[in-house]
C-alpha positions in Angstrom: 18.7 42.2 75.7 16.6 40.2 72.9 18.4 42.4 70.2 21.7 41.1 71.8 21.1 37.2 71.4 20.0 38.3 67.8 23.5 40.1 66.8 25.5 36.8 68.4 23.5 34.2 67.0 23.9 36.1 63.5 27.7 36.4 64.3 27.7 32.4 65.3 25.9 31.5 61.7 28.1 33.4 60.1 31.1 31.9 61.0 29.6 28.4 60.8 29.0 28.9 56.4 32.4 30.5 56.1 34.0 27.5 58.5 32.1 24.9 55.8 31.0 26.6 52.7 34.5 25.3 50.9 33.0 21.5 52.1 30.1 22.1 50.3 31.4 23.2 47.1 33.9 20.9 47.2 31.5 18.1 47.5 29.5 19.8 44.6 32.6 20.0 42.3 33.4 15.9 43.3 29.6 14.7 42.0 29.6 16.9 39.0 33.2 15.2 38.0 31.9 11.7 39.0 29.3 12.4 36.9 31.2 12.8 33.9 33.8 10.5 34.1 30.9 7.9 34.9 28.7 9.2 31.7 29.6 7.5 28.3 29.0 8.8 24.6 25.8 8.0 22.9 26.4 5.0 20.5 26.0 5.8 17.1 24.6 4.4 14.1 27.2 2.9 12.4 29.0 2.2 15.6 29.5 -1.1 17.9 31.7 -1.3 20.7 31.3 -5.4 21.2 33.1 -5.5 17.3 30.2 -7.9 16.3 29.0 -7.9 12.7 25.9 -6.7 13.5 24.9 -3.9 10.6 23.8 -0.8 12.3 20.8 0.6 11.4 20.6 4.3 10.3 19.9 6.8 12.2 16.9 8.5 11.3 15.2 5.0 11.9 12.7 5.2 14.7 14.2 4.7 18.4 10.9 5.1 20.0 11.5 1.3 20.9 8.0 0.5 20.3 7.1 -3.1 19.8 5.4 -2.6 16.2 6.2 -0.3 13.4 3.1 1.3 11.6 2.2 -0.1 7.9 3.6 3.2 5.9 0.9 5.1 4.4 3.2 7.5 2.7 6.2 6.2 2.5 6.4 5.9 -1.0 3.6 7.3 -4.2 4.5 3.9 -5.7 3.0 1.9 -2.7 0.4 0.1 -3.3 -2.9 1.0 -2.1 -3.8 -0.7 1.2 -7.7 -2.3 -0.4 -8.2 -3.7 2.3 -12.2 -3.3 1.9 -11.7 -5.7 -0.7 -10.7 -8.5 1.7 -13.9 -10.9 2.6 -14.3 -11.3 5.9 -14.5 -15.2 5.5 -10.8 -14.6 3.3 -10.1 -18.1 5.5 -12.2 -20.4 3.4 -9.5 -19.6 0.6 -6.9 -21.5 2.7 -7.8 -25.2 2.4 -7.6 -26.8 5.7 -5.1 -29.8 4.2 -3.5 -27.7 1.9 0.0 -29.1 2.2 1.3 -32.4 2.6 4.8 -30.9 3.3 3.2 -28.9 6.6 2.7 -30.7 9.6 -1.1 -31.7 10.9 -2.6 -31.7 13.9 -4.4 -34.7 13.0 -4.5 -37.1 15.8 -2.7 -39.6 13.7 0.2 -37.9 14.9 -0.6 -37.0 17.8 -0.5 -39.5 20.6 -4.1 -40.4 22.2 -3.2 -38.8 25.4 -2.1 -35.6 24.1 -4.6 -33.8 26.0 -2.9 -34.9 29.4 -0.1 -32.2 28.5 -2.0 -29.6 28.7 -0.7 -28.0 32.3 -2.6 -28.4 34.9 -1.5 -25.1 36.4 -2.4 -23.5 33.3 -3.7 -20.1 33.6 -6.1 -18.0 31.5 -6.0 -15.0 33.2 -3.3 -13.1 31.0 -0.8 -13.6 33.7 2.7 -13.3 32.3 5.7 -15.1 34.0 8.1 -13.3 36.0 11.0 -12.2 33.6 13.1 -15.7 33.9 16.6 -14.2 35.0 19.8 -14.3 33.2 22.5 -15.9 35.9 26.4 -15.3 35.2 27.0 -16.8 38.2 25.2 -20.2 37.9 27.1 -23.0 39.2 28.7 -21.4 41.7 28.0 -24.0 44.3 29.2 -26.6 42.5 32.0 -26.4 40.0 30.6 -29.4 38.7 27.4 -28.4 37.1 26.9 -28.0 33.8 26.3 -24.5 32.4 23.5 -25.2 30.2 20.5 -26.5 32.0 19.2 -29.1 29.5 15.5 -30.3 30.2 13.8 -32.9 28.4 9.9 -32.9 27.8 7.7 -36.1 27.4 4.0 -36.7 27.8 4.4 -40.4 26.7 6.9 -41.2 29.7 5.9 -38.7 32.3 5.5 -39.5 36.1 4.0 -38.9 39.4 7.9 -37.3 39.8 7.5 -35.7 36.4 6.4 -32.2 38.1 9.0 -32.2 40.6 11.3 -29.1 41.6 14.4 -31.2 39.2 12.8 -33.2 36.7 14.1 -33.1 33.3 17.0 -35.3 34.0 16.4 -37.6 30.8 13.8 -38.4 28.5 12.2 -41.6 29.9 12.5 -41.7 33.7 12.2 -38.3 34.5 11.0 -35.9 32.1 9.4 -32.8 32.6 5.6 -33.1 31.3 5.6 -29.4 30.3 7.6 -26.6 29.1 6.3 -24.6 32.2 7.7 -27.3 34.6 10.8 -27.4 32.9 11.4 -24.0 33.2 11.0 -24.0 36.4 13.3 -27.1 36.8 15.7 -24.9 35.9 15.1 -21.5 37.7 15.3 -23.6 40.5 18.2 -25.3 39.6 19.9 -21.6 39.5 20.5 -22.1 35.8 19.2 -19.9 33.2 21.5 -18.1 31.6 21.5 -21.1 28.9 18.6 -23.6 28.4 17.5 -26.3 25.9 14.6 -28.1 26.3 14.0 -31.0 24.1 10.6 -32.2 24.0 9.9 -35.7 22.9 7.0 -36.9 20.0 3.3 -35.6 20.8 1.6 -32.3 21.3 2.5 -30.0 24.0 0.5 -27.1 25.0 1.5 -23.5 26.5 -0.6 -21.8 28.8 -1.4 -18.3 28.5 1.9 -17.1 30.2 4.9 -14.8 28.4 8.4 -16.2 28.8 10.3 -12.9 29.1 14.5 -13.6 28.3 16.9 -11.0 27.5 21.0 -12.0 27.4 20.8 -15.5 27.4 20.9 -18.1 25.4 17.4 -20.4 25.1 17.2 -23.6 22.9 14.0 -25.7 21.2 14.3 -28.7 20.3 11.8 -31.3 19.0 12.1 -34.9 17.4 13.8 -35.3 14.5 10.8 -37.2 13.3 8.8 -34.2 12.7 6.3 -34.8 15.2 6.5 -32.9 17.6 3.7 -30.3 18.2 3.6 -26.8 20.4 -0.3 -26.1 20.5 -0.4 -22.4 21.1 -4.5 -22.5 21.4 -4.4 -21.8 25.5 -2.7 -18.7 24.3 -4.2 -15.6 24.7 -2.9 -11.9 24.6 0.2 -12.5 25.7 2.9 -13.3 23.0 4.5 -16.1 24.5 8.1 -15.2 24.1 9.1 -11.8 24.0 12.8 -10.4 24.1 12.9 -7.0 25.5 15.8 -4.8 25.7 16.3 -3.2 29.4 17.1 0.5 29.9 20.3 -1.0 31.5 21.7 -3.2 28.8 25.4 -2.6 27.6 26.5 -3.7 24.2 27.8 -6.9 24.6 24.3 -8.4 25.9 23.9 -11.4 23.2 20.6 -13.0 23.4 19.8 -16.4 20.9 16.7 -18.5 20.4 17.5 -21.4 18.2 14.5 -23.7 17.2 14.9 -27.1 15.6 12.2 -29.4 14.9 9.4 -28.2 16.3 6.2 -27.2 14.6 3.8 -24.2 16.2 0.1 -24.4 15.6 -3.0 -22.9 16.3 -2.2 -19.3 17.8 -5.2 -17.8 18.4 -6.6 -19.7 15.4 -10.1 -21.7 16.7 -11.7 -17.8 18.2 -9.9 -15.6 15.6 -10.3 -12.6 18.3 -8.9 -9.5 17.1 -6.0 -9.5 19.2 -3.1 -8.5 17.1 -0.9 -10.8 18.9 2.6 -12.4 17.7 4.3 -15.5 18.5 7.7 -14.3 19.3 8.3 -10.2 20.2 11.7 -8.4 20.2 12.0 -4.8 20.7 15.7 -4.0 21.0 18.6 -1.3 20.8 22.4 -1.7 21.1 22.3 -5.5 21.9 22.4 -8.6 19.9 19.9 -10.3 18.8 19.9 -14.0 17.4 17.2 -15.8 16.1 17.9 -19.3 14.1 15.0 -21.7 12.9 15.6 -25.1 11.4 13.1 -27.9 10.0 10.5 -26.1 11.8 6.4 -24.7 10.9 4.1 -22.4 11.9 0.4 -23.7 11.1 -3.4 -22.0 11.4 -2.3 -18.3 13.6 -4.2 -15.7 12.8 -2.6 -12.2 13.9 -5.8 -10.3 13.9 -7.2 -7.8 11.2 -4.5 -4.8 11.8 -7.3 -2.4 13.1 -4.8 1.0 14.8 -2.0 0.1 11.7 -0.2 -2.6 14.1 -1.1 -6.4 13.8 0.7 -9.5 14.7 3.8 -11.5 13.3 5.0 -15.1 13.7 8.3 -13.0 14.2 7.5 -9.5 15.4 11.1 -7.4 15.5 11.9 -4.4 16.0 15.4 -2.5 16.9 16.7 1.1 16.3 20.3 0.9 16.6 21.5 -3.0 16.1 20.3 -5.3 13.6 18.1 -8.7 14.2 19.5 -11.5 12.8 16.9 -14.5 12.2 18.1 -17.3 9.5 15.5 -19.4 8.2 15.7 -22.9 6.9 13.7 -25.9 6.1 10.5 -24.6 7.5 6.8 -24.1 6.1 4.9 -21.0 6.8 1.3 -22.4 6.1 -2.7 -20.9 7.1 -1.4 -17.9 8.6 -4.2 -14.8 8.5 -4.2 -11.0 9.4 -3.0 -8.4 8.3 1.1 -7.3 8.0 4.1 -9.5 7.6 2.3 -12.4 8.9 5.7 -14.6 9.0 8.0 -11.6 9.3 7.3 -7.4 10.6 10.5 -5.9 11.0 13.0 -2.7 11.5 16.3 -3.4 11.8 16.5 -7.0 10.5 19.2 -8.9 8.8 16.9 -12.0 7.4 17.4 -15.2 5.3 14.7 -17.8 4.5 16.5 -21.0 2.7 14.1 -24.0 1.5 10.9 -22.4 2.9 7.6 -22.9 1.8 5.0 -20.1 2.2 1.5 -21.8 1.3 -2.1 -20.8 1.8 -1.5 -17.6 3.4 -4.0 -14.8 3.8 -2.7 -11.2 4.2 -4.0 -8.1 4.0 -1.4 -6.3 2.8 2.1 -9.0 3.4 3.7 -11.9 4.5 7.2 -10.0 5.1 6.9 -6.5 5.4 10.0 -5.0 7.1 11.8 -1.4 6.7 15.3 -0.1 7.3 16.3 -3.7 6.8 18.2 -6.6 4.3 16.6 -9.5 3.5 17.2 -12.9 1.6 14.6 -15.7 -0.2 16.8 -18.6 -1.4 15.4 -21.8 -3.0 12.0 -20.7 -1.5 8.1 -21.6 -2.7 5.6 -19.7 -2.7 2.1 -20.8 -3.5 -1.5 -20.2 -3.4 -1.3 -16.9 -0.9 -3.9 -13.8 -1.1 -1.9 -10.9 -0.2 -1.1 -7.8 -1.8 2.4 -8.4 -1.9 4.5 -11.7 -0.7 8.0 -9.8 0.7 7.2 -5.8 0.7 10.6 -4.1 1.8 11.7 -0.1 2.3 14.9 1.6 3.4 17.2 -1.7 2.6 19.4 -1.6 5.8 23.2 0.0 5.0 25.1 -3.2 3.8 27.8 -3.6 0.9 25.9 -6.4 -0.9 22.1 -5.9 -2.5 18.9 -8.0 -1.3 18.3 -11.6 -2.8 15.6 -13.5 -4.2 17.5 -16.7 -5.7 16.0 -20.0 -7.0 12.7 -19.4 -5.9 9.4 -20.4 -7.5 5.9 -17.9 -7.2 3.3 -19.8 -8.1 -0.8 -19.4 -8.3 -0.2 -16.2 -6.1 -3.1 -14.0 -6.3 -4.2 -10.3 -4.5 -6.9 -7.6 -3.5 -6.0 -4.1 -5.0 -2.9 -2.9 -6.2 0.3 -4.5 -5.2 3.0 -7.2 -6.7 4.5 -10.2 -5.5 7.8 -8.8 -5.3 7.9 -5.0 -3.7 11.3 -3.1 -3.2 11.3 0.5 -2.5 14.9 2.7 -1.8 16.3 -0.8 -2.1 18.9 -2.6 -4.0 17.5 -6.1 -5.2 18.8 -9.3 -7.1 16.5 -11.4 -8.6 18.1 -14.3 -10.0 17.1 -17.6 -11.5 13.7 -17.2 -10.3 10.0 -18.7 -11.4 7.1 -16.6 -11.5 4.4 -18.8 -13.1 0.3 -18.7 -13.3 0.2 -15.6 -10.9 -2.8 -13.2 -12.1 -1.0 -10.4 -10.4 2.3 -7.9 -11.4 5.5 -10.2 -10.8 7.8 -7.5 -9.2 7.8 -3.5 -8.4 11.0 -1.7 -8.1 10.8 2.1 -6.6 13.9 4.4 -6.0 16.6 1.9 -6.4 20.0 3.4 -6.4 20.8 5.0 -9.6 24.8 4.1 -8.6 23.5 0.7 -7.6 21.2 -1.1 -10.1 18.8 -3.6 -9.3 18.9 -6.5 -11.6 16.4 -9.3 -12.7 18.4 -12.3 -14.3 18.1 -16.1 -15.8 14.8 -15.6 -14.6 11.2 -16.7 -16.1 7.5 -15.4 -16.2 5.3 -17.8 -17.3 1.5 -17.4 -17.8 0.7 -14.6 -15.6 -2.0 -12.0 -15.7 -1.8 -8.6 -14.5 -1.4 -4.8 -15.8 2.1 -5.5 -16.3 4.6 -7.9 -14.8 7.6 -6.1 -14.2 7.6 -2.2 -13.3 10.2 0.2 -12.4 9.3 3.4 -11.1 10.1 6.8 -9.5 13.5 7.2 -10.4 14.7 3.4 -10.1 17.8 1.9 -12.1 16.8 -1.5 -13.4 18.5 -4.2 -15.5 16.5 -7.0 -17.1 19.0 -10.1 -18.4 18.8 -13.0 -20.0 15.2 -13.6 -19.0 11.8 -15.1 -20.7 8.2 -14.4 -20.9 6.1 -16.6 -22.2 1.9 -16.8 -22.2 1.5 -13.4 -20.3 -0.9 -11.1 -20.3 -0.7 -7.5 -19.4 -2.8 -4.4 -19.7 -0.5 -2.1 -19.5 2.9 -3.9 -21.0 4.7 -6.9 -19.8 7.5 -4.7 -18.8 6.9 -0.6 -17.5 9.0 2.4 -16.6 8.5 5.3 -15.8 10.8 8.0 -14.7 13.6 5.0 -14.5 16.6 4.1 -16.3 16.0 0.5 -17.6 18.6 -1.8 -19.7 17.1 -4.4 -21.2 19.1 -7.5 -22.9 18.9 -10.8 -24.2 15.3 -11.1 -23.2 12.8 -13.2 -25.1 9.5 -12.9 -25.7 6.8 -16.0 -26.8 3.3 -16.5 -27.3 2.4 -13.0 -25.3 -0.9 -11.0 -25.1 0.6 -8.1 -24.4 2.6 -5.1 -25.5 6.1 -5.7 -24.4 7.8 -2.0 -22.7 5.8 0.5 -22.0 7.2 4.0 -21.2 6.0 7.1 -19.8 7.4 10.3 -17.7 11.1 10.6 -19.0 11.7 6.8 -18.5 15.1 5.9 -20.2 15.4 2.8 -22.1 18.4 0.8 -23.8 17.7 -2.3 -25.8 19.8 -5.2 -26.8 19.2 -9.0 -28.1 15.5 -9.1 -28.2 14.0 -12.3 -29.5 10.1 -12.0 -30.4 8.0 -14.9 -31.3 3.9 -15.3 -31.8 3.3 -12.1 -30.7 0.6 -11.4 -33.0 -0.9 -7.5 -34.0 0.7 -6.6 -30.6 3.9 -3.7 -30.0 7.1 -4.4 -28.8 7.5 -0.6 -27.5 4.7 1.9 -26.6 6.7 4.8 -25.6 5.6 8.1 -24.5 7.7 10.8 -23.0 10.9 8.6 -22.9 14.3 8.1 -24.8 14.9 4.1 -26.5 18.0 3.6 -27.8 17.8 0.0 -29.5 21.1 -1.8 -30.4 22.9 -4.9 -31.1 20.8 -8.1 -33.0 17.3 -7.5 -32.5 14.3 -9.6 -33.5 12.0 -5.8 -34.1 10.1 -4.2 -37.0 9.0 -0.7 -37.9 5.6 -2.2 -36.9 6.3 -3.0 -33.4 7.2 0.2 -32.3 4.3 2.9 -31.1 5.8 6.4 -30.5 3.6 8.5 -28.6 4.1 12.5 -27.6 7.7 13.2 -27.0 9.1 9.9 -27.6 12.9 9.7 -29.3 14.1 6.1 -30.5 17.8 6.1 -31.2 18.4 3.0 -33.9 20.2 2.1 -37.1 17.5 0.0 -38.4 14.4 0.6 -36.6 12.1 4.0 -36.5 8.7 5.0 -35.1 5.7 4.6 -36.4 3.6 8.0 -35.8 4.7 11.3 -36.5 4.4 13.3 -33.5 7.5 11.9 -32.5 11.5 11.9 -33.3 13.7 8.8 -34.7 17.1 8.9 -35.8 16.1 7.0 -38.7 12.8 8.5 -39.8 14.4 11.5 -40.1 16.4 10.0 -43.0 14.1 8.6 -44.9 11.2 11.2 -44.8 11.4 11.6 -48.7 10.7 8.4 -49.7 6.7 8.8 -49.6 3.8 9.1 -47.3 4.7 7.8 -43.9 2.2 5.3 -42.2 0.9 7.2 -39.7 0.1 9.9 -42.7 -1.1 7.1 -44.5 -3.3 6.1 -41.9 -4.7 9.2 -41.4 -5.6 9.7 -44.8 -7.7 6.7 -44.7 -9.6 7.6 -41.8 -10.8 11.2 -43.5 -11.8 8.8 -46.6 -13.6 6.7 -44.7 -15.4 9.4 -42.8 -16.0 11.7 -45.9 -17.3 8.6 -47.5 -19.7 8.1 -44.8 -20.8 11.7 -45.2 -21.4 11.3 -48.6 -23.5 8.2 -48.6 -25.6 10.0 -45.6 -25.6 13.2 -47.9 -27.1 11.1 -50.9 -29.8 9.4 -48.7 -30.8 12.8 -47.7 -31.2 14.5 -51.2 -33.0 10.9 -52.8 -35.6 11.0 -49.8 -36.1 15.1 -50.7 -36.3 14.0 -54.4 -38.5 11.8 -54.0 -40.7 13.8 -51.9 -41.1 16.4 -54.3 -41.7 14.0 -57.2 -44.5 12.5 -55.4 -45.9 15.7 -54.3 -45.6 17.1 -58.3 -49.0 17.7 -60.1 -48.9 18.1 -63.7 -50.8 20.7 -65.0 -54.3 19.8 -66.6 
């Protein structure tokens, strides 16, 4: 009997799957299709589907999406050495505390006497970050009427019992927000976030220790026109207080801006100096837009911590794999910022131009704009009085039709730790153009695997009084043209101007009053010369070349006596040869019968001079023996 309710339940199962199997494939097949159609293709380096002008970045950039990018120890055998045991640990007291009139103070003769009343007090201390502020497309729904930027303004000077009220912000002088945190929350509550300016009114303002998280919106600061208006980042702790983070959801056409205008930032983390490595603004990003625009602004006493686990802190810390950051720069000072890496700029992926900036008693490390796999721009920038190892230090120059730009900027009384240079481009295409490098007792600029299709170029530019090993150097297999350019005063170790394994053109250059040899050449370097103008250059060479090709043509202010060949050095010339023999000249080949060459003749002197020294030490010897034996002689009796 049991073995009969067995068979029939097996016969009932049976014709359940065959009744409903077909469902369950069919379903199967249905998600698997869905799930295609739904799926898109990965965007690619070079592509953007929002048609923006974003430059993609390439593709063997990092896309781990992690917030820093480490300082390269190998990226290049022409980097220079990270000395960073060389930095004092009090490197501060090099940065005067008044060092710039042009930089905003803190002083509280700009600050008004109840500047401590804006200090929040809400504020917290506990690392607590705000609640990612959202991004609303649908804001003003509930009233067609309502604008769609919420626009808040900020006064400490007019604020009000009502000042810390769900809505204030309404105007400047009856009801203002007394805080940026209150007038961010003015308008979360008002339902309108998508797009915010805050204006903030003369005084000093102070964050708390809170992170104002945006992504795909649109966020605005703006302070007086006077000048005076102050964001006192000292409450701030680990938390960067604005950070832009790219969601695992974004599309595209996300677009995020932060504009700032008029507002000068002081004092992150500058009274502890705790070894935080924190930054000011964070963006870690993909495939959307990123938009950063600063304007008459400053950034005064941060310091960004020592760069202990080869990440430190940025005023701008950006980073993206796929889309570039765009930050332009203008009329804004950069002044007493300490640590360790790009302490006004660390980027990958960035698109950046700094126009009428002033970068002044800095303290890096190793930089104060280090980025890679990026394009940048210095326009009638200054730059004075910073320690670092190198003021802009760029690799991997982003894919872009047009070369980086330094333009009618001045370097002055720059000095470093170690080995480095003011001006550091590696696998990069660079223009450096009408450009002042004066009283720096460091190298100028260092050029490293520069396109050999895509030369970098150095023109109507002047180096003036600088002291280094050399003050212009291209390297490891770079393609360099100097033009139209003067050094005057310099001193260099090595040579004013080196190559090695590089193709260098050098014309209409001149040269006055230097303590230096002028090109010096080693490892295959290849050389052309044309319209060189020497003045006061005393005993010293134009060319010391070793292992490299010259080829010297055109009008040129040379001698015989100004050029050093060394082992395996060629000079190509109609009127000028070397002036050793272990080398080859198209014109001392020529003229090797008309007598002894100089370098024969030299060394003819030198084995006089030494046999004649031999001699007179020979003839010292025999007298003394001579005279011993006369003395010792007894004649016979």
């Amino acid at each position: 009997m049991n073995k009969k309710i067995i068979l029939i339940f097996v016969l009932v199962f049976i014709l359940f799957v065959q009744s409903n199997g077909k469902s369950f494939i069919n379903l199967n097949e249905n998600l698997l299709e869905s799930s295609i159609s739904n799926s898109t293709e990965p965007i690619t380096s070079s592509s953007s589907s929002d048609g923006s002008n974003h430059t993609p970045i390439p593709t063997n950039s990092s896309s781990d999406g992690s917030n820093q990018t480490p300082i390269p120890s190998n990226a290049s055998s022409d980097v220079p050495s990270n000395a960073s045991s060389d930095v004092p640990s009090n490197a501060s007291s090099d940065v005067p505390s008044n060092s710039s009139s042009d930089v905003p103070s803190n002083s509280s003769s700009d600050v008004p006497s109840n500047a401590s009343s804006d200090v929040p007090s809400n504020s917290s201390s506990d690392g607590s970050n705000h609640t990612p502020i959202p991004s609303n497309s649908s804001e003003g729904s509930n009233n067609s009427n309502e604008p769609v930027t919420c626009v808040i303004y900020i006064s400490a000077a007019n604020a009000t019992t009502n000042s810390s009220g769900e809505n204030c912000g309404s105007d400047m002088t009856t009801n203002p927000c007394y805080s940026y945190d209150e007038a961010l929350k003015s308008c979360t509550n008002q339902n309108l976030t998508s797009s915010m300016t805050f204006n903030f009114g003369i005084g000093t303002f102070y964050l708390s220790n809170q992170t104002s998280n945006f992504y795909n919106q649109a966020i605005t600061f703006n302070g007086d026109d006077s000048g005076k208006t102050y964001i006192d980042l000292s409450l701030v702790g680990n938390n960067a207080p604005f950070i832009i983070i790219e969601p695992e959801t974004s599309v595209t056409l996300d677009s995020t801006t932060f504009t700032i205008n008029y507002i000068n930032f002081i004092n992150l983390n500058w009274a502890n100096s705790v070894d935080i490595n924190n930054s000011m603004m964070k963006v870690d990003t993909k495939q959307s837009s990123v938009d950063i625009q600063v304007s008459h602004s400053s950034f005064y006493q941060m310091y960004f911590g020592s760069g202990a686990g080869n990440v430190a802190g940025s005023v701008f810390n950006l980073q993206s794999s796929q889309i570039a950051i765009n930050i332009n720069v203008v009329n804004t000072s950069f002044v007493q910022l300490k640590g360790a890496v790009g302490l006004a700029l660390f980027g990958q992926g960035v698109s950046s131009t700094f126009t009428s900036c002033t970068f002044n008693n800095n303290n890096a490390k190793y930089s104060l704009i280090q980025t890679d796999y990026s394009f940048n721009q210095i326009i009638d920038c200054s730059i004075t009085n910073n320690v670092a190892l190198s003021f802009i230090f760029s690799l991997n120059q982003l894919l872009t039709s047009k070369p980086q730009l330094i333009q009618n900027s001045v370097f002055t009384n720059n000095r470093m730790y170690g080995t480095g240079s003011l001006v550091y481009f590696g696998n990069s295409q660079i223009i450096i153009d009408t450009t002042q490098f004066y009283n720096n007792p460091m190298p100028s600029v260092w050029i490293a695997n520069s396109p050999a299709n895509q030369p970098s170029t150095i023109q109507n530019s002047q180096f003036k009084d600088n002291d280094a090993d050399y003050i212009v150097l291209a390297a490891s297999g770079s393609n360099v043209k100097l033009t139209s350019n003067d050094f005057t005063g310099n001193e260099a170790n090595t040579g004013l101007i080196a190559a090695s394994d590089s193709v260098l053109s050098l014309t209409l250059l001149t040269f006055d009053s230097n303590q230096a040899t002028i090109l010096s050449t080693n490892g295959t370097a290849n050389v052309s010369v044309d319209g060189i103008v020497m003045n006061n250059s005393g005993d010293f060479k134009f060319i010391d070349c070793t292992s490299s090709t010259i080829t010297i043509s055109g009008e040129n202010d040379i001698e015989d006596s100004e050029i050093s060949c060394q082992q395996d050095c060629s000079i190509t010339s109609t009127s000028l040869s070397c002036t050793s023999s272990d080398s080859s000249s198209d014109k001392s080949k020529t003229n090797n019968n008309k007598g002894l060459s100089k370098g024969l003749l030299a060394f003819i002197i030198i084995i006089g001079i030494v046999a004649g020294i031999g001699l007179i030490a020979l003839g010292y010897g025999l007298t003394k023996h001579f005279i011993k034996k006369r003395d010792g002689y007894q004649p016979i009796q």
